[in-house]
KEROBA-546833 format. One line per 8 residues: number of its first residue (from 0); for each residue x, y, z of N, C-alpha, C. Coordinates in steps of 0.05 Angstrom, whole numbers, padded with zeros to 5 digits, always signed. Example, Ala and Ser with C-alpha at 12.3 -4.5 7.8 and 13.67 -1.06 7.14 Angstrom:
KEROBA-546833
0> +00264/-00114/+00156/+00246/-00090/+00156/+00264/-00066/+00156 ~ +00257/-00045/+00142/+00273/-00021/+00143/+00258/+00001/+00157
end
This chain:
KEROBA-546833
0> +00961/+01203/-01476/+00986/+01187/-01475/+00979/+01158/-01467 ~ +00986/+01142/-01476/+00984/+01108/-01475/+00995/+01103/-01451 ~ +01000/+01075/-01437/+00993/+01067/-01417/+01031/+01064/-01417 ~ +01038/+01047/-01448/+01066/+01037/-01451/+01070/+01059/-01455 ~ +01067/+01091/-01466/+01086/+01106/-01463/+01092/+01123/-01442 ~ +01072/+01118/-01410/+01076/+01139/-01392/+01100/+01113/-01378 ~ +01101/+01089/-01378/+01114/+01073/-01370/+01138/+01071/-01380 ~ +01141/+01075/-01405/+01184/+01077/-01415/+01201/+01085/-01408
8> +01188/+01111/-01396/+01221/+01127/-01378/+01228/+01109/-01356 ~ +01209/+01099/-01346/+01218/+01079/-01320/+01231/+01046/-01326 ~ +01216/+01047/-01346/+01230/+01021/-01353/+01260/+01020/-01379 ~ +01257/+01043/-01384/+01285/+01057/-01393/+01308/+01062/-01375 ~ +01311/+01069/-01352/+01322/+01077/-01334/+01340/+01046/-01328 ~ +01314/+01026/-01320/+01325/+00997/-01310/+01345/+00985/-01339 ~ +01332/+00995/-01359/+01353/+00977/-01382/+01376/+01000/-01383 ~ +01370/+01022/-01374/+01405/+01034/-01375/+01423/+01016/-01353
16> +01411/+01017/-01330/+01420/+01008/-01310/+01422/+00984/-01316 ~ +01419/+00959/-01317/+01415/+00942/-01333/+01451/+00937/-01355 ~ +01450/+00954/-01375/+01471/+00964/-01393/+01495/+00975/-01379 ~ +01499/+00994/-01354/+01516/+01001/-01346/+01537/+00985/-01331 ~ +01515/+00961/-01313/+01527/+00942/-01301/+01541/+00925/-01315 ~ +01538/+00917/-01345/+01557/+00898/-01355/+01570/+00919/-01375 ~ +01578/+00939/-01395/+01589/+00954/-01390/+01609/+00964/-01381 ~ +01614/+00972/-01364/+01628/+00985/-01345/+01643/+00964/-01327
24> +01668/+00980/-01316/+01686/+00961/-01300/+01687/+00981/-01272 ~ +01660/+00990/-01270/+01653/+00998/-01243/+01662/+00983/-01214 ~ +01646/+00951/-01213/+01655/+00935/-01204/+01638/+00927/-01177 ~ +01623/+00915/-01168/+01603/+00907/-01149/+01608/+00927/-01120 ~ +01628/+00938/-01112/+01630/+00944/-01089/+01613/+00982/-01097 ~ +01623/+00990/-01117/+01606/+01016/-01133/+01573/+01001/-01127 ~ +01570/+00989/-01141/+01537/+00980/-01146/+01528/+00971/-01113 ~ +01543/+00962/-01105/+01532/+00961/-01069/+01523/+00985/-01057
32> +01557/+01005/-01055/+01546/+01029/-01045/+01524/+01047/-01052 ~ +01521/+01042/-01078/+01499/+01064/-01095/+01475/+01057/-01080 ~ +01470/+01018/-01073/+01443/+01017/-01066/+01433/+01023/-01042 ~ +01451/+01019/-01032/+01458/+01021/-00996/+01453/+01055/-00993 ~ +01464/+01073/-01009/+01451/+01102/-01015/+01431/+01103/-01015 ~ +01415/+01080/-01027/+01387/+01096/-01043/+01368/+01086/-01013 ~ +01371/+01052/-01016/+01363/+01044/-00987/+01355/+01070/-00955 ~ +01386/+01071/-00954/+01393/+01079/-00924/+01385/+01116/-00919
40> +01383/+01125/-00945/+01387/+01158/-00948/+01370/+01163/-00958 ~ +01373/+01165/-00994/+01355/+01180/-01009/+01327/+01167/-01004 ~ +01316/+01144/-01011/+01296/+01135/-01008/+01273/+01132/-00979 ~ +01293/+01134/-00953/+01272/+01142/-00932/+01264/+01174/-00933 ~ +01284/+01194/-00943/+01282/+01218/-00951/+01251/+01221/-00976 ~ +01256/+01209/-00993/+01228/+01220/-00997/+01200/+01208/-00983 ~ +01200/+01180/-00973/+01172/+01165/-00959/+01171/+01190/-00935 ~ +01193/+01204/-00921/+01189/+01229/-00907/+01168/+01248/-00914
48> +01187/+01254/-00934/+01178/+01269/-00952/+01149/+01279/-00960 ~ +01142/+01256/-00975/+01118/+01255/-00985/+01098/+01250/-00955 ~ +01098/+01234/-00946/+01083/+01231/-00916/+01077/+01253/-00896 ~ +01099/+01259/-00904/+01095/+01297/-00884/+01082/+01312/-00899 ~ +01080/+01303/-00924/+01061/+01334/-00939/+01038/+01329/-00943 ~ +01032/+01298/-00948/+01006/+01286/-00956/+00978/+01303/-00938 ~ +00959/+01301/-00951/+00932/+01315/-00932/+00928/+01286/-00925 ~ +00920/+01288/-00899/+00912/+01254/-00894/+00891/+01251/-00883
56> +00869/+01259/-00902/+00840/+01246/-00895/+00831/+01221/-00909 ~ +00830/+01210/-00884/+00836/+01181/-00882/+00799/+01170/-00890 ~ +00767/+01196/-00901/+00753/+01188/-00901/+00761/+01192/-00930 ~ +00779/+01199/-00949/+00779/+01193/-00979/+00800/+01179/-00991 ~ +00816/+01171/-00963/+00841/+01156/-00970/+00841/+01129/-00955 ~ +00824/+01122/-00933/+00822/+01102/-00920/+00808/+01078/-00932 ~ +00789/+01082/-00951/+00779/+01053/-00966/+00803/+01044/-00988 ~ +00813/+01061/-00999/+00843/+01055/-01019/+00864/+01047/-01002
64> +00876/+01059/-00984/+00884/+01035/-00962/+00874/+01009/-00962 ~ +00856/+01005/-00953/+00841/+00983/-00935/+00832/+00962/-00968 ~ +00835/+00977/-00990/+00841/+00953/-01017/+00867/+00949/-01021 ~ +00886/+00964/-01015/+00919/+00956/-01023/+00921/+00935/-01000 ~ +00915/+00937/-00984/+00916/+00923/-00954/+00906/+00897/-00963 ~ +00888/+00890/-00973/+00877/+00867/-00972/+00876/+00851/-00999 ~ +00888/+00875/-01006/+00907/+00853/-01036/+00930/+00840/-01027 ~ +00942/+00854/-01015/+00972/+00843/-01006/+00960/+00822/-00983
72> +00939/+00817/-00972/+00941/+00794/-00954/+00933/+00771/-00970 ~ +00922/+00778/-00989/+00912/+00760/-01010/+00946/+00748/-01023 ~ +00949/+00766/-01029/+00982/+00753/-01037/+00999/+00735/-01021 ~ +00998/+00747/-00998/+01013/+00729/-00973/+00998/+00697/-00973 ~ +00973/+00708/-00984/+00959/+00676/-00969/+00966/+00666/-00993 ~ +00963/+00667/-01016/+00974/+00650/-01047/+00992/+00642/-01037 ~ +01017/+00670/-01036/+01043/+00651/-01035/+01048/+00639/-01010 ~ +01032/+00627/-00998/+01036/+00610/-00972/+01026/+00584/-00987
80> +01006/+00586/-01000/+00996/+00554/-01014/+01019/+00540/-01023 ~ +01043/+00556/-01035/+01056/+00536/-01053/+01070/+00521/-01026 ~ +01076/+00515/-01004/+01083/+00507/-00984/+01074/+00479/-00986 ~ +01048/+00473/-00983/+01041/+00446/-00989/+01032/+00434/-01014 ~ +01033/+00453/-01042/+01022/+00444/-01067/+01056/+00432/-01084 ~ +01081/+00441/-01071/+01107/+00440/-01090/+01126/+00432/-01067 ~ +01140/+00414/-01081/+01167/+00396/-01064/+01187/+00418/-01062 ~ +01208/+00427/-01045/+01227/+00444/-01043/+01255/+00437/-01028
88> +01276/+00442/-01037/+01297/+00444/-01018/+01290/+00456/-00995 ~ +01313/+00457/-00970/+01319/+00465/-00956/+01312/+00500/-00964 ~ +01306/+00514/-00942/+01305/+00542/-00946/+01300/+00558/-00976 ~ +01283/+00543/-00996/+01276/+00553/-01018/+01247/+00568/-01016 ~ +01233/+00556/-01004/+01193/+00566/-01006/+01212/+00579/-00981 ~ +01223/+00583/-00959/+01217/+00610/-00944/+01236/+00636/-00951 ~ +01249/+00622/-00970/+01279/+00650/-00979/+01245/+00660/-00993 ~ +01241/+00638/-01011/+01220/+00656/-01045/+01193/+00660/-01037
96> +01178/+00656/-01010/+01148/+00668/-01015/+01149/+00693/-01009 ~ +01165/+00710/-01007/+01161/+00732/-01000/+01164/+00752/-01021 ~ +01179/+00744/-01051/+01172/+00745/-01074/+01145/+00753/-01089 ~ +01127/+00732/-01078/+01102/+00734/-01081/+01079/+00761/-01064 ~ +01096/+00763/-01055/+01078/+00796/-01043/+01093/+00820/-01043 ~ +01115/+00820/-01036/+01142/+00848/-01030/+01129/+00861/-01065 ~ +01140/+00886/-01058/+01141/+00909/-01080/+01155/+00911/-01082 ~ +01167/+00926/-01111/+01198/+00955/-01111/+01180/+00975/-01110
104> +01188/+00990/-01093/+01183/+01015/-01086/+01193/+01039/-01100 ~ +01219/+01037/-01111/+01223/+01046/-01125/+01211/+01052/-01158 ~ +01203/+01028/-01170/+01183/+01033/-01189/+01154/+01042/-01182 ~ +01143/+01024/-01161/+01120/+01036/-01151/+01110/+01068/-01146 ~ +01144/+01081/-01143/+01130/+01116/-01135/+01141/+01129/-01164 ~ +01154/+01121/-01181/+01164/+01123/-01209/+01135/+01127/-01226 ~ +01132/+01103/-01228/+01099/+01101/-01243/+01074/+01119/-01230 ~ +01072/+01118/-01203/+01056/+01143/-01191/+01058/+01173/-01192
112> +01082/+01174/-01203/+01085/+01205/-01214/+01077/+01209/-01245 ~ +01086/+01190/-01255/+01074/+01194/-01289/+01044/+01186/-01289 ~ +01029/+01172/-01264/+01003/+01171/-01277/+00992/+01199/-01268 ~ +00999/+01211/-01234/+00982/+01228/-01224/+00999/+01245/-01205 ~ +01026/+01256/-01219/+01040/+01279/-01208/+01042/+01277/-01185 ~ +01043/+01297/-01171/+01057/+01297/-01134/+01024/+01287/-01122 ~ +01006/+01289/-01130/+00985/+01277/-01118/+00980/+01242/-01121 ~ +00986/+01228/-01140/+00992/+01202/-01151/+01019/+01191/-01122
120> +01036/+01207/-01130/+01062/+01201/-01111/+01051/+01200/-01081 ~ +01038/+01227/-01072/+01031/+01219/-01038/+01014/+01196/-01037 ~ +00996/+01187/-01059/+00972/+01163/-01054/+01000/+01144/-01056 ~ +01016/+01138/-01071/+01035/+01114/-01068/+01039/+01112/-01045 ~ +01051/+01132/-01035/+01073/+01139/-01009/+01057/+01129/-00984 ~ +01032/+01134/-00991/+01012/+01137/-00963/+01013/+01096/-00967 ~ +01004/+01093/-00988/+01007/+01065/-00979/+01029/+01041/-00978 ~ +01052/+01048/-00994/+01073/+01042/-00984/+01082/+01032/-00952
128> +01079/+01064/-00937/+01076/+01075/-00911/+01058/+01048/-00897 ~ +01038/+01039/-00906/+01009/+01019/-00882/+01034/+00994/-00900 ~ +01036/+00986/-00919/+01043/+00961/-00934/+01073/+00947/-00921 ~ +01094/+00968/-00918/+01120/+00962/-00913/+01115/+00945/-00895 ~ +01116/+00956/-00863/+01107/+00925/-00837/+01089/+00911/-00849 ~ +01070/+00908/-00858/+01053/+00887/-00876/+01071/+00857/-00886 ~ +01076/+00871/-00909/+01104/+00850/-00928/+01122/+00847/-00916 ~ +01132/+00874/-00894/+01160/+00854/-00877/+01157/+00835/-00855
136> +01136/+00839/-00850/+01126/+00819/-00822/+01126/+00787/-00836 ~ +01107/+00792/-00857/+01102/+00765/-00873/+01134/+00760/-00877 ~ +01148/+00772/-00891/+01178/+00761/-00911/+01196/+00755/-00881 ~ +01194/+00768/-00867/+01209/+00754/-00833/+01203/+00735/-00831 ~ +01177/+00729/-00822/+01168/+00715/-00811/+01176/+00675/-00812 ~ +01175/+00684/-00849/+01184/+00657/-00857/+01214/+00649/-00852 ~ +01240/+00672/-00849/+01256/+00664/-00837/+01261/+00667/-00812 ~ +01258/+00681/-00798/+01262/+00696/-00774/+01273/+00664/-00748
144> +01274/+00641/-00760/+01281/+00626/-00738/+01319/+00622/-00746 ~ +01320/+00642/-00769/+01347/+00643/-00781/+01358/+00680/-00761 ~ +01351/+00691/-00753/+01355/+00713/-00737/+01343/+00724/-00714 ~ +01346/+00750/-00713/+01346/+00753/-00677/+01318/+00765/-00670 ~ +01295/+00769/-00698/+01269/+00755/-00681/+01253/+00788/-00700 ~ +01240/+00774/-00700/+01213/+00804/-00713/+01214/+00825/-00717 ~ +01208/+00837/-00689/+01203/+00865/-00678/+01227/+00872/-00679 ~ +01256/+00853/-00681/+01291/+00878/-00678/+01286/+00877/-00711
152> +01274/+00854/-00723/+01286/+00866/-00763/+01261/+00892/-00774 ~ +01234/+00894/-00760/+01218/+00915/-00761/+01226/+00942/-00748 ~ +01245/+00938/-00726/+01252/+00965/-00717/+01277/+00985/-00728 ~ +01286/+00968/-00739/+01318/+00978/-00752/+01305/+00986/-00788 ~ +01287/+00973/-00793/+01274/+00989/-00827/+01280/+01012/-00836 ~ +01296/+01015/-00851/+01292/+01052/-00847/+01270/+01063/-00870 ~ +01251/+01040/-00885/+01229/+01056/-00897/+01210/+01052/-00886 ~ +01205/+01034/-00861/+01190/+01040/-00838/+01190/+01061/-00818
160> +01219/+01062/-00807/+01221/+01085/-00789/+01210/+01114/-00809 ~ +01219/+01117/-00834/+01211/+01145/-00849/+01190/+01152/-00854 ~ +01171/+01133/-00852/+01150/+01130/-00860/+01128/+01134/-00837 ~ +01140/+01127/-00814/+01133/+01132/-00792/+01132/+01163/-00780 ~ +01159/+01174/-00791/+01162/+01189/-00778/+01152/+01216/-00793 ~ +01147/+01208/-00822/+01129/+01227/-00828/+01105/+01225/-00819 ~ +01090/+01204/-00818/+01071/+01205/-00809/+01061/+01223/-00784 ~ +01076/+01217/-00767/+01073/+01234/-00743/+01090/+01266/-00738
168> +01098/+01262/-00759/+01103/+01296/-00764/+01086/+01313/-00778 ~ +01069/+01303/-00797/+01034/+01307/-00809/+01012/+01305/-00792 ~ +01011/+01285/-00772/+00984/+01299/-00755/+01001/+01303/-00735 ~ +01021/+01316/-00720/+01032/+01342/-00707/+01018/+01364/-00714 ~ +01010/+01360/-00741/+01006/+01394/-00749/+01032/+01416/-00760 ~ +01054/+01396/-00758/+01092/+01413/-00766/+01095/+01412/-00790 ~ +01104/+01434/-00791/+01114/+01440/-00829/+01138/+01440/-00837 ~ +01150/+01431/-00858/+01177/+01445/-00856/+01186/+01466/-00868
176> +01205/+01472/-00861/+01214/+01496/-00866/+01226/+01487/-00902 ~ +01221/+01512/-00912/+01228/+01522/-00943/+01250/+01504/-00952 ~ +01274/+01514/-00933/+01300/+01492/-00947/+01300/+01470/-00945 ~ +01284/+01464/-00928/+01290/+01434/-00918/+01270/+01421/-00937 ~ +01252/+01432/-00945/+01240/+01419/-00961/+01249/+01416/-00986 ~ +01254/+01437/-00996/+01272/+01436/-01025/+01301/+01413/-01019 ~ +01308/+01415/-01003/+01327/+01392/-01000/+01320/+01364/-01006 ~ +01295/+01359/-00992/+01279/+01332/-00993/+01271/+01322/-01018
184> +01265/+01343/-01030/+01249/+01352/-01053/+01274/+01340/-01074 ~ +01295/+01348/-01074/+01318/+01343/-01091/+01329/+01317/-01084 ~ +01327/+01308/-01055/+01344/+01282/-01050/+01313/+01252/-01066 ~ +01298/+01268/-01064/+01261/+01249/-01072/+01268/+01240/-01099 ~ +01275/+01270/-01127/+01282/+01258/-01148/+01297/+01242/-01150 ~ +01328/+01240/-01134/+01351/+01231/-01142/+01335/+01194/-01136 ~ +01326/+01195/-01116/+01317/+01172/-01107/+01303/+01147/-01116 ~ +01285/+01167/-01151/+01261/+01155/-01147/+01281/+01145/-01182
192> +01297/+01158/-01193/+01313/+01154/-01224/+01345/+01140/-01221 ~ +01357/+01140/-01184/+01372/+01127/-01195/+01372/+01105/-01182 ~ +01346/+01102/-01165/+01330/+01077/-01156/+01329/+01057/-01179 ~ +01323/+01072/-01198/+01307/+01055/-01220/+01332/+01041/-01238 ~ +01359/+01054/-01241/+01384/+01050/-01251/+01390/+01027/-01235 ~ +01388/+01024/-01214/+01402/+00999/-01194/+01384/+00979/-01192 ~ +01359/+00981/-01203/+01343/+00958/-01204/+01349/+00939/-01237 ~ +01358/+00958/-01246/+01363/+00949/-01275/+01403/+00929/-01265
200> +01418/+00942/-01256/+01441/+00928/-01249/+01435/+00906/-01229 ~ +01412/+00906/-01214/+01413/+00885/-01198/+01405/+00847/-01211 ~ +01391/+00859/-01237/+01381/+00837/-01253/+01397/+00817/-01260 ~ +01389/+00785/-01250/+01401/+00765/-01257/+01389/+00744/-01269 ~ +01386/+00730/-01282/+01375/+00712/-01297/+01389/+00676/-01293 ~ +01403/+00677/-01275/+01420/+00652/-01268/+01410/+00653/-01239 ~ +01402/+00633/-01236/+01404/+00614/-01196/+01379/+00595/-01198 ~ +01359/+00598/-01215/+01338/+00575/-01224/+01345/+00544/-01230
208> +01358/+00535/-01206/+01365/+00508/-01205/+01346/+00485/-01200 ~ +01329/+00486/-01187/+01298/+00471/-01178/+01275/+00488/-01166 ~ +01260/+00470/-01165/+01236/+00485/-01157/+01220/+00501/-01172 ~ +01226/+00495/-01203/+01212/+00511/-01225/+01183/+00514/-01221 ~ +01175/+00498/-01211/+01137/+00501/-01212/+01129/+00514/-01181 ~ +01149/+00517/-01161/+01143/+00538/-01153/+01147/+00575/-01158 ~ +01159/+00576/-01160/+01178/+00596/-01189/+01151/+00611/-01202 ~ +01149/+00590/-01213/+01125/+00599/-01231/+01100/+00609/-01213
216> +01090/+00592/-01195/+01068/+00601/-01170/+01074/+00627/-01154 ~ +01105/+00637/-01145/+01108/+00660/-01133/+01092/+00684/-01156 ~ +01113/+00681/-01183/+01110/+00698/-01200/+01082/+00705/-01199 ~ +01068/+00682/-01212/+01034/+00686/-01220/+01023/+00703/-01201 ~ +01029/+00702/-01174/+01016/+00708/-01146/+01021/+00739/-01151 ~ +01045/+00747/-01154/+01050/+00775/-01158/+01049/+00794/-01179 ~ +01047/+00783/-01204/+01040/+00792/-01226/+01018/+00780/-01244 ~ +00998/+00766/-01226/+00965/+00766/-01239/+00949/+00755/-01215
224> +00955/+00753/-01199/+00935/+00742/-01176/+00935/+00767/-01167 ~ +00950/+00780/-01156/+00948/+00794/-01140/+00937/+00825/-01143 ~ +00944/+00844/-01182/+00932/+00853/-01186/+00903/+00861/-01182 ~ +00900/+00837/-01195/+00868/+00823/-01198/+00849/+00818/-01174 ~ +00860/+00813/-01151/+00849/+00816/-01134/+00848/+00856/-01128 ~ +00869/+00869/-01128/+00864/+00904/-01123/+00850/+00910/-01142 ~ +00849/+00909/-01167/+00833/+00917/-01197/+00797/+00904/-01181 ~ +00796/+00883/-01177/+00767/+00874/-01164/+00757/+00880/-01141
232> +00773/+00890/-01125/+00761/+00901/-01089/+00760/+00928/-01101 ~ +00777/+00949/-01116/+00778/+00970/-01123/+00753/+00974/-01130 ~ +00738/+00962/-01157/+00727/+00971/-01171/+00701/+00967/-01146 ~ +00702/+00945/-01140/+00673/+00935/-01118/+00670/+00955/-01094 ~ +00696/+00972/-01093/+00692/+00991/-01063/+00687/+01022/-01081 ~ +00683/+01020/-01108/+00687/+01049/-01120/+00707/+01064/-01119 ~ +00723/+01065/-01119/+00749/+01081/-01116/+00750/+01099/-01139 ~ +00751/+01121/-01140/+00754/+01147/-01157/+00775/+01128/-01180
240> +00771/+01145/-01201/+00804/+01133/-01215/+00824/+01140/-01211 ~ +00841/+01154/-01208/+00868/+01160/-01201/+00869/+01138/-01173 ~ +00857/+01135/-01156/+00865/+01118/-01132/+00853/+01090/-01140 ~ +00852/+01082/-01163/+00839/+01055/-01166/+00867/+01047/-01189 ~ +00871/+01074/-01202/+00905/+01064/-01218/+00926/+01056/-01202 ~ +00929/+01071/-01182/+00952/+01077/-01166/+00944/+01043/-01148 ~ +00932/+01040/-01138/+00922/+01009/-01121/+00934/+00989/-01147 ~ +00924/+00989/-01168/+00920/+00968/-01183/+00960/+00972/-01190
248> +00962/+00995/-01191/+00998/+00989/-01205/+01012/+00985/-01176 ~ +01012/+00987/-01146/+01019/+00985/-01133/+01015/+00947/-01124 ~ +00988/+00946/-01127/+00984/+00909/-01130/+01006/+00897/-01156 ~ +01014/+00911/-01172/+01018/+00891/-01202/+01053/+00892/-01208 ~ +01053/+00905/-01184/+01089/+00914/-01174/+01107/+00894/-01173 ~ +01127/+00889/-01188/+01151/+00866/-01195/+01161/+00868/-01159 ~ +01183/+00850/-01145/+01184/+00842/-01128/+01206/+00860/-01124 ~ +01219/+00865/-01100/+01227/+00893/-01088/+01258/+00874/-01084
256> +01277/+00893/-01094/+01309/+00879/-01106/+01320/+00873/-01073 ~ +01311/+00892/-01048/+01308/+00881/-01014/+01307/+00857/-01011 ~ +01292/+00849/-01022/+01285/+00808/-01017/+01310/+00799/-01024 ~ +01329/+00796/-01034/+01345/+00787/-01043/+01365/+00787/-01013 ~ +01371/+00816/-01009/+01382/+00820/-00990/+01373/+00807/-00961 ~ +01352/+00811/-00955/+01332/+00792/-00933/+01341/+00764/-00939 ~ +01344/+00765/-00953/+01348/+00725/-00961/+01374/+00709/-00950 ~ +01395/+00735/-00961/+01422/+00723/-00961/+01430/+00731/-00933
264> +01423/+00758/-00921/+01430/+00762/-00890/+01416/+00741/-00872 ~ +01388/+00724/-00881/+01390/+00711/-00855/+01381/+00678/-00865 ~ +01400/+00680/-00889/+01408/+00636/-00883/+01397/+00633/-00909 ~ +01392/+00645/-00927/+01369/+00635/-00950/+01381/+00635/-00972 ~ +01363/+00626/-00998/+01370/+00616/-01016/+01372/+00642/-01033 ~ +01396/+00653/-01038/+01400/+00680/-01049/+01396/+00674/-01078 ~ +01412/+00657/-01084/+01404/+00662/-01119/+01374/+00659/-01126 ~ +01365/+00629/-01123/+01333/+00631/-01130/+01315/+00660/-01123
272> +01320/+00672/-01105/+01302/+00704/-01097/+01313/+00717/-01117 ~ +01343/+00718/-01123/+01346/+00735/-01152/+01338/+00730/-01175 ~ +01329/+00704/-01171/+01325/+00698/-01200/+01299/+00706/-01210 ~ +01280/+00706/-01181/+01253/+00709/-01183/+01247/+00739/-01185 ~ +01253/+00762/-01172/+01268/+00782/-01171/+01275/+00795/-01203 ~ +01291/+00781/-01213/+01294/+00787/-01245/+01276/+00784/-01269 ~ +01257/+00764/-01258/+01243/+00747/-01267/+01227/+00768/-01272 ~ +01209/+00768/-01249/+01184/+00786/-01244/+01190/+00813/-01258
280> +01216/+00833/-01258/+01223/+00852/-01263/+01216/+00856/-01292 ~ +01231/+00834/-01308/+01224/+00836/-01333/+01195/+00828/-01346 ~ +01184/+00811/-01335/+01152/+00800/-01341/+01136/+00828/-01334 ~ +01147/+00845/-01320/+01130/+00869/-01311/+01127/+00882/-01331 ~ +01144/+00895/-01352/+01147/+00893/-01372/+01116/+00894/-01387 ~ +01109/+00873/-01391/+01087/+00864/-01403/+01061/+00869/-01385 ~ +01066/+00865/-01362/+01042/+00846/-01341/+01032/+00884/-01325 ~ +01045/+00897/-01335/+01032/+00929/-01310/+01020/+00948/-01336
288> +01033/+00950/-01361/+01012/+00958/-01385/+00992/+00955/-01389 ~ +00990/+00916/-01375/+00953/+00909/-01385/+00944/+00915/-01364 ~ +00950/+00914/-01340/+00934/+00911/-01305/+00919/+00952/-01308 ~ +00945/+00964/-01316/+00942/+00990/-01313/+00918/+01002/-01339 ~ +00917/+00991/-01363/+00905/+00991/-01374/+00877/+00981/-01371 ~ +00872/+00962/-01355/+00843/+00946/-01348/+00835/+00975/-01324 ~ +00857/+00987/-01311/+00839/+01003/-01288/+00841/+01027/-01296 ~ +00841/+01039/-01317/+00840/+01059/-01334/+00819/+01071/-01335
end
């Protein structure tokens, strides 16, 4: 199976979603709650999920870490350059560098099931799990003199706290029980397909008012710098293949539809993050067929 056809259902999903939103006289307060579902419920339910079941030997899973890890700092440091290389309004380079490194997570564990089944999915999950405080510390950081400070927007996460808390429900040594897992198990799918529906409704293509040549520098950073840096530490640290796909599509990941929200709750430039946001979504499109294809 080709690279574009394990990728369609996911990127099918976003153009339904995508279609339903204009469409339909649903009406934004529907499309809020749905995400605020996927956010607050379904989606810490499966990073649980998967984290609690994962085997976590960290001597076959800790150098694939320690390359997702240091792609994304590679990203942070790019998108910190455009700071002094591009002129900006007020609160534009700190609403949009965080564009330049954030994931959707939602596509990210989407695509990890079609490359490498429930084993593909825990390698996402596991690094998701190290990445989340990673990218949220960075994407705070740049505003955080707009709210009430670091460690309260890292403690309230809830795909930090889940992620956490599987964690330490896996080396406990605790299992769960049968139903509870099939529950998880059911709330994981709903999570991971109608995640992917609300990324497609969240798409906007309007708020690109200035700052085009930075725009363009977030993008590049997250959909070819940043790959390219996981595709090249990967290959240089040996990474099996299945954990050198999963790095390289987890590096080549369109920007996480969250940023948007991060932006507008504390002072920032909401449309430009959507725009970039939309941007990246659709250029992914193109830009995770070839990345995924080179680590093939």
């Amino acid at each position: 199976m080709s690279i574009a056809t394990t990728l369609f259902p996911d990127f099918a999903l976003i153009l339904l979603g995508f279609a339903l939103m204009r469409g339909t006289n649903w009406g934004a307060p529907f499309w809020s709650g749905l995400e605020k579902m996927i956010y607050y419920v379904l989606f810490p339910a499966l990073l649980f999920y998967s984290t609690a079941r994962t085997r976590l030997d960290f001597a076959s899973t800790g150098t694939m870490l320690q390359v997702a890890l240091g792609a994304s700092v590679a990203g942070i440091a790019l998108g910190w350059l455009a700071r002094p290389l591009y002129r900006a309004g007020p609160m534009v380079f700190e609403s949009g560098v965080q564009t330049a490194f954030r994931f959707n997570s939602y596509i990210g564990l989407a695509i990890a099931s079609r490359l490498g089944g429930e084993q593909g999915t825990s390698l996402m999950a596991l690094i998701i799990g190290f990445a989340v405080p990673l990218a949220n510390m960075a994407a705070v950081h740049a505003l955080v003199h707009k709210s009430g400070g670091l460690l309260a927007e890292l403690a309230k996460n809830p795909l930090l706290i889940a992620t956490a808390s599987g964690l330490a429900f896996n080396l406990l040594g605790l299992h769960l029980p049968d139903v509870i897992g099939a529950t998880l198990a059911r709330m994981s799918n709903a999570a991971i397909a109608v995640g992917l529906i609300t990324v497609g409704a969240g798409l906007r293509l309007s708020g690109l008012h200035e700052a085009k040549g930075m725009a363009s520098h977030f993008l590049a950073v997250k959909l070819l710098a940043m790959p390219a840096a996981g595709l090249a530490l990967g290959r240089w640290a040996g990474l099996p293949a299945l954990q050198l796909q999963i790095v390289v599509a987890f590096c080549a990941l369109p920007t996480a539809s969250s940023a948007y929200v991060l932006a507008a709750r504390m002072g920032g430039n909401g449309p430009f993050v959507a725009f970039l946001i939309s941007a990246g979504t659709l250029l992914s499109v193109l830009t995770l067929p070839f990345w995924l294809g080179l680590a093939a």
